[in-house]
Backbone as CSV, one residue per row, in Angstrom:
resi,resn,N_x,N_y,N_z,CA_x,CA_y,CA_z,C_x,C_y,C_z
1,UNK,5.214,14.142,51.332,6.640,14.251,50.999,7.029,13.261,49.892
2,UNK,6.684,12.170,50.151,6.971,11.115,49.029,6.534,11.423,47.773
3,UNK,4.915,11.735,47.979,4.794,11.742,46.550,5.010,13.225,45.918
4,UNK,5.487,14.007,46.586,5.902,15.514,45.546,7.435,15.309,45.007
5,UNK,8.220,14.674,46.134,9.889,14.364,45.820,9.651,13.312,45.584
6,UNK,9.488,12.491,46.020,9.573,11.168,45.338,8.993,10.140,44.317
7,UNK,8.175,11.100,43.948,7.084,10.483,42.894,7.561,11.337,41.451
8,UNK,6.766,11.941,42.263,5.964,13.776,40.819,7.616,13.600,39.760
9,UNK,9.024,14.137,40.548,10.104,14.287,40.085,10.565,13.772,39.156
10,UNK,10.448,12.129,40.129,11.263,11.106,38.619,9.820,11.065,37.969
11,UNK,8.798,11.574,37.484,7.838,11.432,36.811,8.014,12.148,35.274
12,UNK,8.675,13.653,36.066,8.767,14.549,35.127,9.925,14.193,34.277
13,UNK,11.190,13.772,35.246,12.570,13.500,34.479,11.737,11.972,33.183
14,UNK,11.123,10.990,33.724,10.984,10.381,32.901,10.438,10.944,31.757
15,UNK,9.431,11.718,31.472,8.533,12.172,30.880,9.729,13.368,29.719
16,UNK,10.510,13.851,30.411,11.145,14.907,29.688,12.246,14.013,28.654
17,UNK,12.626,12.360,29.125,13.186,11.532,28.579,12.886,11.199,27.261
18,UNK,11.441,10.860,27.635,10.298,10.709,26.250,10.508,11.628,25.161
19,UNK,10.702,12.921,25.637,10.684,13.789,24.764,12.026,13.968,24.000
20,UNK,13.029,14.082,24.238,14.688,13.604,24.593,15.136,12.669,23.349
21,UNK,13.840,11.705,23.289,14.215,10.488,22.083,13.034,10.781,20.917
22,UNK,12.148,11.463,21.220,11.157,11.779,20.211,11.599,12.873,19.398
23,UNK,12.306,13.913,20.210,13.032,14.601,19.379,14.005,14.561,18.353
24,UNK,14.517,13.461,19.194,16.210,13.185,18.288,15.449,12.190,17.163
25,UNK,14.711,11.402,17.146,13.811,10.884,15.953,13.356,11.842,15.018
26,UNK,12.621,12.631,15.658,12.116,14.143,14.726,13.185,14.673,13.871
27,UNK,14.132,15.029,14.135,15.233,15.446,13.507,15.520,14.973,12.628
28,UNK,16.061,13.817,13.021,16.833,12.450,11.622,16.302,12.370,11.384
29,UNK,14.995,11.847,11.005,14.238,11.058,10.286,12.778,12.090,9.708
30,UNK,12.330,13.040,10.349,11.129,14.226,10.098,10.231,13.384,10.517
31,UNK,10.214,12.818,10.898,8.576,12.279,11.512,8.195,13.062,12.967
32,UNK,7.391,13.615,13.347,6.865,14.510,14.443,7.389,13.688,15.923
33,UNK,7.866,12.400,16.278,8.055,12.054,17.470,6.826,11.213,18.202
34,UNK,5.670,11.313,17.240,4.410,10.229,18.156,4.470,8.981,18.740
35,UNK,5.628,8.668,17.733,5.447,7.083,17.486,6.082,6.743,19.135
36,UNK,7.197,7.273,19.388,7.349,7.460,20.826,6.677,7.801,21.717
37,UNK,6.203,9.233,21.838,5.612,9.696,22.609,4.699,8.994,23.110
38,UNK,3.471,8.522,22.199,2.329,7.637,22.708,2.743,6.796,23.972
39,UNK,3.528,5.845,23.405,3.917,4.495,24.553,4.573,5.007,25.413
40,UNK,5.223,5.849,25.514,5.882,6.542,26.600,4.901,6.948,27.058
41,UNK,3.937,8.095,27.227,3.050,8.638,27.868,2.336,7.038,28.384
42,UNK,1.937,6.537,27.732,1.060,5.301,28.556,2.155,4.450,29.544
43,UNK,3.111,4.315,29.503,3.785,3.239,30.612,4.446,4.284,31.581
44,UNK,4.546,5.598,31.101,5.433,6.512,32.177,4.316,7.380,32.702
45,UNK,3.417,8.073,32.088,2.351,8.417,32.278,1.146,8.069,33.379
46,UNK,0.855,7.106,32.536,-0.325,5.797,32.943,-1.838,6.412,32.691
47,UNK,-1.238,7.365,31.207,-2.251,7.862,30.543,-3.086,6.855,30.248
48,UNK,-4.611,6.451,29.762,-5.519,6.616,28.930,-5.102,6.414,27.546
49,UNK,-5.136,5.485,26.815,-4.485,5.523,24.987,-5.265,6.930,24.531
50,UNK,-6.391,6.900,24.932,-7.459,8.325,23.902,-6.675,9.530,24.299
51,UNK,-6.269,9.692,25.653,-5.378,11.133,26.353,-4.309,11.338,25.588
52,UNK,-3.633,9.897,25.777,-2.015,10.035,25.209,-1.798,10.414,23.870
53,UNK,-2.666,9.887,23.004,-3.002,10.077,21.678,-3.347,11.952,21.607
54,UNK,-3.885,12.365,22.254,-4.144,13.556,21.772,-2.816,14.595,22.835
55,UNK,-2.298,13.745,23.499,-1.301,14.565,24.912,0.144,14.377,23.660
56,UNK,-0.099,13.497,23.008,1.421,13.133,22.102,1.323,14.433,20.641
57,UNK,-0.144,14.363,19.968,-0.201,15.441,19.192,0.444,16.819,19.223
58,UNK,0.241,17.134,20.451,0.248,18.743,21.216,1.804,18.791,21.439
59,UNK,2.539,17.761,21.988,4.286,17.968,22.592,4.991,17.810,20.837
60,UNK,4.057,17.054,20.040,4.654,17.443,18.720,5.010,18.326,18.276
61,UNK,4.221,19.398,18.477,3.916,21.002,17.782,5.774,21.201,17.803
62,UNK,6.079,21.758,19.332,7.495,22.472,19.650,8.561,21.570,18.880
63,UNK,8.466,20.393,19.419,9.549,19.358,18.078,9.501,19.530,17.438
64,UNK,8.541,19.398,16.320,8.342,19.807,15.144,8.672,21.269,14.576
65,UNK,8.674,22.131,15.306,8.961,23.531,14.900,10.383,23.673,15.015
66,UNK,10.776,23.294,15.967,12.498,23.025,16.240,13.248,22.498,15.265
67,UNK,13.182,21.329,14.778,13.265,20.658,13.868,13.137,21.464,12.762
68,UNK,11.804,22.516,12.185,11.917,23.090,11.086,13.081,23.881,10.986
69,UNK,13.277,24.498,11.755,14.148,25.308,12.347,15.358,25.026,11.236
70,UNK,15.822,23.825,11.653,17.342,23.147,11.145,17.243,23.136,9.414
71,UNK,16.122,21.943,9.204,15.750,22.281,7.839,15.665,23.158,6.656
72,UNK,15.075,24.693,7.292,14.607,25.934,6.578,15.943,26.217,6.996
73,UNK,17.096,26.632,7.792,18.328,27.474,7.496,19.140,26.520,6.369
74,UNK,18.944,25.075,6.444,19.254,24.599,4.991,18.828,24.347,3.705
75,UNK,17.640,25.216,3.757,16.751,25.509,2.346,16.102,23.566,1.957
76,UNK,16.357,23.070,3.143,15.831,21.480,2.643,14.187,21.403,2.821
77,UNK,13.826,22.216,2.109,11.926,22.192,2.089,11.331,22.457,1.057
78,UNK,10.458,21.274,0.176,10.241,21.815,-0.955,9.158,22.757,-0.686
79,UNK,8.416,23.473,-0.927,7.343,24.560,-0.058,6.115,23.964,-1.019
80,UNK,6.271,24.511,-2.582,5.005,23.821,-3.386,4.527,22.420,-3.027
81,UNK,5.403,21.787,-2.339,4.455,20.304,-2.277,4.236,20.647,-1.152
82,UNK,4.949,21.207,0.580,4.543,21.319,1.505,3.018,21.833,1.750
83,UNK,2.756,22.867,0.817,1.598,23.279,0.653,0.407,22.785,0.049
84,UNK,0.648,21.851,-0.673,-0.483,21.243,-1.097,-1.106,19.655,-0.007
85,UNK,0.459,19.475,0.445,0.223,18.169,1.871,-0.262,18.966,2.446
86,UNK,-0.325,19.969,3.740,-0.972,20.633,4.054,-2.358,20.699,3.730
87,UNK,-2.515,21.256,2.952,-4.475,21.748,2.399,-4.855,20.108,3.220
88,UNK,-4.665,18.958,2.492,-5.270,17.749,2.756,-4.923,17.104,4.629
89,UNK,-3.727,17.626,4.903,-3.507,16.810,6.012,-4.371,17.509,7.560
90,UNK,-4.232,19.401,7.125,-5.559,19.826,8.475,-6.496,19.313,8.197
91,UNK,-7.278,19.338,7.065,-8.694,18.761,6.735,-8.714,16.988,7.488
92,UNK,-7.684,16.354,6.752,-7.543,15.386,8.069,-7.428,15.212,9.131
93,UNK,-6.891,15.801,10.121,-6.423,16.129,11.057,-7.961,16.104,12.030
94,UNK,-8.947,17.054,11.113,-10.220,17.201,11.798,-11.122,15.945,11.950
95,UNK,-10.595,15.120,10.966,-11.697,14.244,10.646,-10.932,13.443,11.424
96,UNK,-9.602,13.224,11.928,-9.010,11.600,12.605,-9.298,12.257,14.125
97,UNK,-9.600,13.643,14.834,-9.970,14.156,15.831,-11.617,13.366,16.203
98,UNK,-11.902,13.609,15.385,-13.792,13.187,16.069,-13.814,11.936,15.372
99,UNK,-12.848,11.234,15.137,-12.770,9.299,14.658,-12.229,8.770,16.282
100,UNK,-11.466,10.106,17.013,-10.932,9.428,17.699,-11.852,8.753,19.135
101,UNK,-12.783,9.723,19.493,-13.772,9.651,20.156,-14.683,8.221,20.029
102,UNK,-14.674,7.797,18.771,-15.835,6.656,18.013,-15.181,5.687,17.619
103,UNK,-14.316,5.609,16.882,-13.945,4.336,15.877,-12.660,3.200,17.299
104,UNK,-12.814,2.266,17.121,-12.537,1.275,17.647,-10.895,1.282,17.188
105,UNK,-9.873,1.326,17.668,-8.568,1.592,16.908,-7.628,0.237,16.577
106,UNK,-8.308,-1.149,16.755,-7.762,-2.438,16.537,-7.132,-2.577,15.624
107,UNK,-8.413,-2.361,14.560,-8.269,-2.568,13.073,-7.410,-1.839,12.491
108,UNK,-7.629,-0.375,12.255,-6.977,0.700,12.140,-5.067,0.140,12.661
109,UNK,-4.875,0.040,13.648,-3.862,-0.399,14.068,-3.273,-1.102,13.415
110,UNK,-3.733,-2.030,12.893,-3.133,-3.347,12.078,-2.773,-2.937,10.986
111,UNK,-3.854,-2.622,10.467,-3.582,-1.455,9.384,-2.532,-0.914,8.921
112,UNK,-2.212,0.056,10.208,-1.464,0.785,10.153,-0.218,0.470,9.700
113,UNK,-0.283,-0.871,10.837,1.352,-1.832,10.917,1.634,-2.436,9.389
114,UNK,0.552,-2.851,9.165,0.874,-3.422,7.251,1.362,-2.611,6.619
115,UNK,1.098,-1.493,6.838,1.564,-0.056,5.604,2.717,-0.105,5.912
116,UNK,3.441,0.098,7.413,4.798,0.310,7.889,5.589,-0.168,6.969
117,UNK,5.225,-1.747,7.631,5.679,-2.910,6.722,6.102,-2.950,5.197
118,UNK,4.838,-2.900,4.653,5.425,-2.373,3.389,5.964,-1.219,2.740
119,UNK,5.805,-0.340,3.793,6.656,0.396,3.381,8.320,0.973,3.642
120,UNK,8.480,-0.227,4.626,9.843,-0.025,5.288,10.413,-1.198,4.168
121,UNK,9.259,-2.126,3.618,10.441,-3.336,2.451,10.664,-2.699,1.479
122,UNK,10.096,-1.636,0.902,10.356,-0.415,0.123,11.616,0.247,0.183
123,UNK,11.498,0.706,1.011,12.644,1.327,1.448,14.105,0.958,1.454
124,UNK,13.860,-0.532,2.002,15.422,-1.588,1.462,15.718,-0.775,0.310
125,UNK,15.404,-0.812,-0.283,15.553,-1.069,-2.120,15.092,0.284,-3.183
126,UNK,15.075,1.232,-1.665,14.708,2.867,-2.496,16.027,3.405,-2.727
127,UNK,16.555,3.738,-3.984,17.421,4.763,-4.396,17.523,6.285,-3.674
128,UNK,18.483,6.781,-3.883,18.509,8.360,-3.356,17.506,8.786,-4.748
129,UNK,16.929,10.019,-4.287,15.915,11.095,-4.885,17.580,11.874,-6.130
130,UNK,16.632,12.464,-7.002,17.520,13.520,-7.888,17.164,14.933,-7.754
131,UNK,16.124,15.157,-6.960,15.651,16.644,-7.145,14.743,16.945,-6.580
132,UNK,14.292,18.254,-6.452,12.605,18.803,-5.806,11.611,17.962,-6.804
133,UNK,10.843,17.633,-6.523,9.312,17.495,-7.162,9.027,18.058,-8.009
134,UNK,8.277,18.337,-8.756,7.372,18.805,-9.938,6.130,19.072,-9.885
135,UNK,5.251,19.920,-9.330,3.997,19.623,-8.637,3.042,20.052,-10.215
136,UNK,2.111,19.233,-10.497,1.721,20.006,-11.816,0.192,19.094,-11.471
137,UNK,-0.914,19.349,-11.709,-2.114,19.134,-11.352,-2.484,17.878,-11.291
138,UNK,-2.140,16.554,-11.294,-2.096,15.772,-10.677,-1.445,14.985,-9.556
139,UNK,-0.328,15.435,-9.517,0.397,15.722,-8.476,0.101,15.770,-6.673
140,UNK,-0.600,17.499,-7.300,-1.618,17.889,-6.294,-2.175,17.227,-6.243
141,UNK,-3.665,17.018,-6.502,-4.614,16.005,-6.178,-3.855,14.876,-5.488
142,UNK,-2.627,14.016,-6.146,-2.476,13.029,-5.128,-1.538,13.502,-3.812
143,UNK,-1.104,14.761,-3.694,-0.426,15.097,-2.387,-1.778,15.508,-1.227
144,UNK,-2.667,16.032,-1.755,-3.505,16.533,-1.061,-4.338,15.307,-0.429
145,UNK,-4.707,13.945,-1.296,-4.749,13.166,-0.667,-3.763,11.935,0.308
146,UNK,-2.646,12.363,-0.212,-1.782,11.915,0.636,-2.057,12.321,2.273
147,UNK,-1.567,13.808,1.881,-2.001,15.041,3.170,-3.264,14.350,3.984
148,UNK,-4.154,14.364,3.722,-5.606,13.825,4.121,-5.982,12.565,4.823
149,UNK,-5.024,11.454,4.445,-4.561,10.438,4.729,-3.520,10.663,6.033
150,UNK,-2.400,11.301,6.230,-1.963,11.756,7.113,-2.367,11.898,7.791
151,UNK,-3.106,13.314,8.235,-3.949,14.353,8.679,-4.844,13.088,10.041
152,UNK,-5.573,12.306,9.291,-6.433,11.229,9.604,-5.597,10.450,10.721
153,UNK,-4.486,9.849,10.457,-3.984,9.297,11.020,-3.188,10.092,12.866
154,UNK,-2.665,11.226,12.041,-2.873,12.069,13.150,-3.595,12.259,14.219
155,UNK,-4.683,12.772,13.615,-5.646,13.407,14.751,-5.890,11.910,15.903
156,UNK,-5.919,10.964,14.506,-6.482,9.243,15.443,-5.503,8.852,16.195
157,UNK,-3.880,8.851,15.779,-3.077,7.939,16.058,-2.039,8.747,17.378
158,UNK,-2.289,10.363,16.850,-1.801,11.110,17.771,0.115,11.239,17.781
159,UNK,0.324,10.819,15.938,1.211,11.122,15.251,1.456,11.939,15.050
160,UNK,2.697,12.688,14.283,2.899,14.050,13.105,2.813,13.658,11.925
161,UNK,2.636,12.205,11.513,2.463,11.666,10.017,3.480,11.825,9.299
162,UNK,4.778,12.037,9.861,5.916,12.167,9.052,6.018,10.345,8.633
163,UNK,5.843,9.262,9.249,6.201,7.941,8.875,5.258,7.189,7.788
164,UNK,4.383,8.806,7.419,3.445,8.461,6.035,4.574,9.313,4.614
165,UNK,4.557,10.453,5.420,4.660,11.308,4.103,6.464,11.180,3.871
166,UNK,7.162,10.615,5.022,8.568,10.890,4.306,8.682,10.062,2.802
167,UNK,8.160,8.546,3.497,8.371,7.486,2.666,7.528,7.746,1.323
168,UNK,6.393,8.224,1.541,5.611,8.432,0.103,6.131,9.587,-0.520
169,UNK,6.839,10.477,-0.205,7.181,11.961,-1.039,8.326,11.273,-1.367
170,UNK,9.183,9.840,-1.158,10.731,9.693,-1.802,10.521,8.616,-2.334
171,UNK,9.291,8.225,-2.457,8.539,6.842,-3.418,7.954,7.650,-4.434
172,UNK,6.786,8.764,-4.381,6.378,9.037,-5.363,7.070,10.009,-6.203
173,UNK,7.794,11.012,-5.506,8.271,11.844,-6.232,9.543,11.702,-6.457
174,UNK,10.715,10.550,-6.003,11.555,10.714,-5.971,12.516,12.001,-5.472
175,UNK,11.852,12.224,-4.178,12.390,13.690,-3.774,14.052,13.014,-2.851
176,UNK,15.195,13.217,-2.621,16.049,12.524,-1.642,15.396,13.017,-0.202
177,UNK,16.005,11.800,0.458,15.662,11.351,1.776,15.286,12.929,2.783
178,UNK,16.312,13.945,2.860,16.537,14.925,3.426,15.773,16.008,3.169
179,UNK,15.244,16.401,1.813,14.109,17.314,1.306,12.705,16.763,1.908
180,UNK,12.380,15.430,1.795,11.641,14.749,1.904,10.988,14.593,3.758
181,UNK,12.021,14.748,4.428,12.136,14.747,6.091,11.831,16.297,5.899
182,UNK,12.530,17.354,5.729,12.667,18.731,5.657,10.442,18.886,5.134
183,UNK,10.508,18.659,4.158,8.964,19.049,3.796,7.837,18.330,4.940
184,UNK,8.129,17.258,5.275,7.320,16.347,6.247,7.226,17.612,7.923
185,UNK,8.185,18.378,7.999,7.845,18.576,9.140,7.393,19.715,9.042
186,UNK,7.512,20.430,8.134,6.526,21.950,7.689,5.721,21.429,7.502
187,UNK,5.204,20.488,7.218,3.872,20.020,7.149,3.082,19.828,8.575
188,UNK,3.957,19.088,9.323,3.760,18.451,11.054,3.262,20.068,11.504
189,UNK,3.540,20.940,11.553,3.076,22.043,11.786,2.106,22.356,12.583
190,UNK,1.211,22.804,11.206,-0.061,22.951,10.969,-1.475,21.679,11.170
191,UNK,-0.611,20.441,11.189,-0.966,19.297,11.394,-1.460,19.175,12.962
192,UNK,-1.088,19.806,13.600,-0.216,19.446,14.982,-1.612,20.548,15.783
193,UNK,-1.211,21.410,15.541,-2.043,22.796,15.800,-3.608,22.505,15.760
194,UNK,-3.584,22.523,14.587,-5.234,21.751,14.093,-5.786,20.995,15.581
195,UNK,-5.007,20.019,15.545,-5.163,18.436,16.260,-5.270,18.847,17.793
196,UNK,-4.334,20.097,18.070,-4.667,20.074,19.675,-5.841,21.073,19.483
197,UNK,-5.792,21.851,18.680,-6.859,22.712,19.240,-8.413,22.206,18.920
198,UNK,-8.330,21.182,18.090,-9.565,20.124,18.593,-9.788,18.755,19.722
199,UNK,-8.385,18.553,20.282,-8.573,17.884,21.208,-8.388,18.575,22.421
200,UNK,-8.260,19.784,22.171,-8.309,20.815,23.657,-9.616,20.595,24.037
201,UNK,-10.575,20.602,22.941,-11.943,20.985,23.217,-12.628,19.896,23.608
202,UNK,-11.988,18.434,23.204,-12.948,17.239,23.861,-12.502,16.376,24.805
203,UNK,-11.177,17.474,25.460,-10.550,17.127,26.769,-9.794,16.200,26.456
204,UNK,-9.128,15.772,25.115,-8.561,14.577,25.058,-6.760,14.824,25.032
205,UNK,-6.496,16.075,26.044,-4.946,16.105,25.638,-5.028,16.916,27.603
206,UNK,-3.681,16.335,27.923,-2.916,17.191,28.898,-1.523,17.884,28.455
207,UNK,-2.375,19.491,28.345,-0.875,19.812,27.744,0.218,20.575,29.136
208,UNK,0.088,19.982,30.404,1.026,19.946,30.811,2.105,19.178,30.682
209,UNK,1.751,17.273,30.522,3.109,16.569,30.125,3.096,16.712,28.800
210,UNK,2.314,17.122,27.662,3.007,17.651,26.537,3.970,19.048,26.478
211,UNK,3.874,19.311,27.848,4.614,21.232,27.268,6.258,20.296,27.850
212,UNK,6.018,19.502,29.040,6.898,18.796,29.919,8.182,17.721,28.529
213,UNK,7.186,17.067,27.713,8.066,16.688,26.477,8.345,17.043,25.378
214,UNK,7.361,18.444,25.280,8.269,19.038,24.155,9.258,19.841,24.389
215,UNK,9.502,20.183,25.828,10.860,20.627,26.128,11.906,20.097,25.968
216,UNK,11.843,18.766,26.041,12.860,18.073,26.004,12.979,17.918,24.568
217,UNK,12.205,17.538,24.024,12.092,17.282,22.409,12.569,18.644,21.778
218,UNK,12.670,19.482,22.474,13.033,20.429,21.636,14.812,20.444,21.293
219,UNK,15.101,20.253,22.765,16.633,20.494,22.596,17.314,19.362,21.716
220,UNK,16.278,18.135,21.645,17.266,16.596,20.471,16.848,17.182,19.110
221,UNK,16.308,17.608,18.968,15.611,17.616,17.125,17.001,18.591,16.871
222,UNK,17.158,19.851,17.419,18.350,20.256,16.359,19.558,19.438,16.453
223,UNK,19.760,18.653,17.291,20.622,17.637,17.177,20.218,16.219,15.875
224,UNK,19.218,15.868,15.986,18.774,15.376,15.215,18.566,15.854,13.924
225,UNK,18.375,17.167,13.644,18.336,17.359,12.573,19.761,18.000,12.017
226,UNK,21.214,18.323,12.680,22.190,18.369,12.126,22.740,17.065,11.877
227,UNK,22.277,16.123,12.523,22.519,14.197,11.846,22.278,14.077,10.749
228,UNK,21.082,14.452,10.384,20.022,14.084,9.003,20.642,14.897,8.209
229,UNK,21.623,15.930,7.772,21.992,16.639,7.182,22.759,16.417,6.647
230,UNK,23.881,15.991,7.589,25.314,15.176,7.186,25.040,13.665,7.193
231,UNK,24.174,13.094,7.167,24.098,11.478,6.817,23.740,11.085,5.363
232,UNK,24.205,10.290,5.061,24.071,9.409,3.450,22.864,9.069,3.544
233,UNK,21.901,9.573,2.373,20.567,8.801,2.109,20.239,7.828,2.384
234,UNK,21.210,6.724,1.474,20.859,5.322,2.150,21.390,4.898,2.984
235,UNK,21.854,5.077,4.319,21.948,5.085,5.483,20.823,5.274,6.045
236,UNK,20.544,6.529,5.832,18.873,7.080,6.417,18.041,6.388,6.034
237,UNK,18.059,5.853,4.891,16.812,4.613,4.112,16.955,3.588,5.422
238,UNK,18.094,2.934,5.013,17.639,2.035,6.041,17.680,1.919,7.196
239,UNK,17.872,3.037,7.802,17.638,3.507,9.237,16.389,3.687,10.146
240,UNK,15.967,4.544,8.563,14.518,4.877,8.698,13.421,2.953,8.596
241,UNK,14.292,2.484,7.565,12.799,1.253,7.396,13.184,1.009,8.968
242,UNK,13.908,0.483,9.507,14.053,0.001,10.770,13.085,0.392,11.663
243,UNK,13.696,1.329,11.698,12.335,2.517,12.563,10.763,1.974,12.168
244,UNK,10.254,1.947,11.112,9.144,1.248,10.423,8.906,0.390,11.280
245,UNK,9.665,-0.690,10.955,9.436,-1.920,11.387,9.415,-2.370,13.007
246,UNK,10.123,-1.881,13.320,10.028,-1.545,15.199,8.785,-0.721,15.370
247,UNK,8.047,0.332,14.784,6.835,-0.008,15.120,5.700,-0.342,14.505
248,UNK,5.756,-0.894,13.503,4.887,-1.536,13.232,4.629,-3.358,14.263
249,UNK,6.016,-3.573,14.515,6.127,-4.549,15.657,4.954,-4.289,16.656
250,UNK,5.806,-2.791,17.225,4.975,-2.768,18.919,3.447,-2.348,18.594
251,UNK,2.744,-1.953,17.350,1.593,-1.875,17.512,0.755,-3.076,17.255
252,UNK,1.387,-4.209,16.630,0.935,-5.648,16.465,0.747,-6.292,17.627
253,UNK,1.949,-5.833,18.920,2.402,-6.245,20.088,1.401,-6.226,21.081
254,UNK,0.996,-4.541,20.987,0.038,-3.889,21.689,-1.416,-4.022,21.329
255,UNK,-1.992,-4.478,20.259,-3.213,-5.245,19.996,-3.146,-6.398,20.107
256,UNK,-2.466,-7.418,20.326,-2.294,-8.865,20.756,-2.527,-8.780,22.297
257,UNK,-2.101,-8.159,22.961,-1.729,-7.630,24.546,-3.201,-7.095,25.069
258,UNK,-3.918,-6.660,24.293,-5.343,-6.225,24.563,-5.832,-6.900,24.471
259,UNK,-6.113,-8.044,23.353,-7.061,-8.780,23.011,-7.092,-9.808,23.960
260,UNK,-5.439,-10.083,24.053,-5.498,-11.310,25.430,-6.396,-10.757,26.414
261,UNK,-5.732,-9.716,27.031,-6.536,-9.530,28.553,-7.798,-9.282,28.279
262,UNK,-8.341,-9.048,27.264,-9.583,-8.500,26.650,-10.649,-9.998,26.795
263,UNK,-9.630,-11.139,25.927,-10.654,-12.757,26.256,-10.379,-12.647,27.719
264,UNK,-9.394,-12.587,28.763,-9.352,-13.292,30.173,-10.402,-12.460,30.791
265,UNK,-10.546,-11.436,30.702,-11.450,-10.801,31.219,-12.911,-11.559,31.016
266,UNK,-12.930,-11.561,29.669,-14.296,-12.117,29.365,-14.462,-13.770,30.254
267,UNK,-13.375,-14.404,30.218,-13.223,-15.564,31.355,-14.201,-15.315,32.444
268,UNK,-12.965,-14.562,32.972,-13.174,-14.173,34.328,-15.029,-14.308,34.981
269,UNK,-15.887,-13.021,33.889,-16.896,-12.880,34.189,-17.559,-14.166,34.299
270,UNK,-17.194,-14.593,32.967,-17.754,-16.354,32.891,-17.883,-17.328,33.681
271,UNK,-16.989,-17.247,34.540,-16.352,-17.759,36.126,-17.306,-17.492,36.721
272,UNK,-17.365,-16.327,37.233,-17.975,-15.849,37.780,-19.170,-15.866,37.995
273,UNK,-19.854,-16.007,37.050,-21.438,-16.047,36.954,-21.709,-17.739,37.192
274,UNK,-21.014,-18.571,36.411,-21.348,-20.247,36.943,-21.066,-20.074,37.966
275,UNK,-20.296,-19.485,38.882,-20.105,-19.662,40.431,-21.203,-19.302,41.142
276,UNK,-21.730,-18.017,40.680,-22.578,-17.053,41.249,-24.045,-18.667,40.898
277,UNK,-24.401,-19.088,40.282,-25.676,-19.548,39.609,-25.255,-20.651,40.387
């Protein structure tokens, strides 16, 4: 009795919460909702980082499509660049899938957080965009590696890579804030798709609490994305660095937090064995 009513329930309400704020992020801002989802799935969950990472990919998909939703009835999508992020970001997508299995995610992490960083001090001090893009053959090449770069981070981080590509499509191309969110999540897509249907296969996703938060995520993103519509660019600029910087925080937070228990542990054994001898 306890644990079907009294457990399972507030499990799900929490879980549908997750989704609730990942959405309404998705919206405003076009980033797919990972950056939430993850830590939510691990403290409400008590997922596995490798699960959550691929359980956060999969509840992206429906946000993300929801979200397009709002975007495409306001023509805010440039499509020629969407398509060329794309080509590079599935191809990533595959390759941050079977990184995720192997590569050690410390470093990577830190990483990650530096880019935020600099790219949320960017952002202070980014102007509104004047127009669509210009995609003309170099362009491509660097969207596709943009895309690829994404893609990577995805499959690993168990992102939608919108907190790569908003900021770089309104840095490099000067696209405004709102085209720029709008193209990021036609991109999250196909991104998304890729990512579960290779972590379906190496067991690294439960898409029951992903179907559980993208329900919820579904109903904030069109809320979120009629925000992002009617909000001032630079409002959203610096709304968005914020966002940056809060997580680039908690992933600094959350590798400090490992490493500790990571030496006490190593203690511990140490203890242990002079005791034992």
């Amino acid at each position: 009795m306890t644990t079907t009513s009294g457990t399972a329930e507030p499990s799900v309400r929490r879980i549908a919460l997750v989704g609730l704020a990942a959405g309404l992020l998705s919206g405003m801002f076009g980033v797919g909702g990972g950056i939430l989802i993850v830590p939510g799935l691990v403290l409400v969950a008590k997922m596995d980082q490798r699960t959550a990472h691929g359980t956060s990919l999969a509840a992206v998909l429906p946000i993300a499509v929801s979200s397009f939703l709002t975007y495409f009835s306001n023509d805010l999508i440039d499509w020629p660049v969407a398509i060329w992020l794309a080509v590079g970001a599935v191809a990533g997508t595959v390759l941050g899938t079977k990184l995720l299995n192997i590569l050690p995610l410390k470093t990577l992490a830190l990483s990650f957080a530096g880019l935020l960083v600099a790219t949320a001090a960017r952002l202070f001090f980014q102007g509104t965009g004047q127009g669509r893009g210009t995609v003309d053959a170099g362009i491509a090449v660097a969207l596709v590696l943009i895309g690829l770069a994404t893609g990577i981070l995805a499959g690993l981080l168990g992102v939608g890579g919108g907190v790569v590509m908003v900021p770089a499509l309104m840095l490099a191309l000067s696209l405004p804030g709102v085209i720029a969110k709008g193209t990021s999540v036609a991109v999250i897509i196909p991104t998304s798709i890729m990512g579960t249907i290779r972590n379906r296969k190496k067991a690294n996703a439960d898409l029951r609490a992903a179907g559980i938060v993208g329900a919820g995520g579904i109903i904030s993103a069109v809320a979120g994305g009629w925000v992002s519509v009617r909000m001032d660019d630079a409002l959203s600029n610096v709304l968005f660095a914020c966002l940056l910087l809060l997580v680039a925080a908690r992933l600094v937070r959350d590798v400090r937090a490992e490493t500790r228990a990571g030496e006490l542990s190593t203690r511990g054994d140490s203890s242990a064995g002079s005791t034992t001898e």
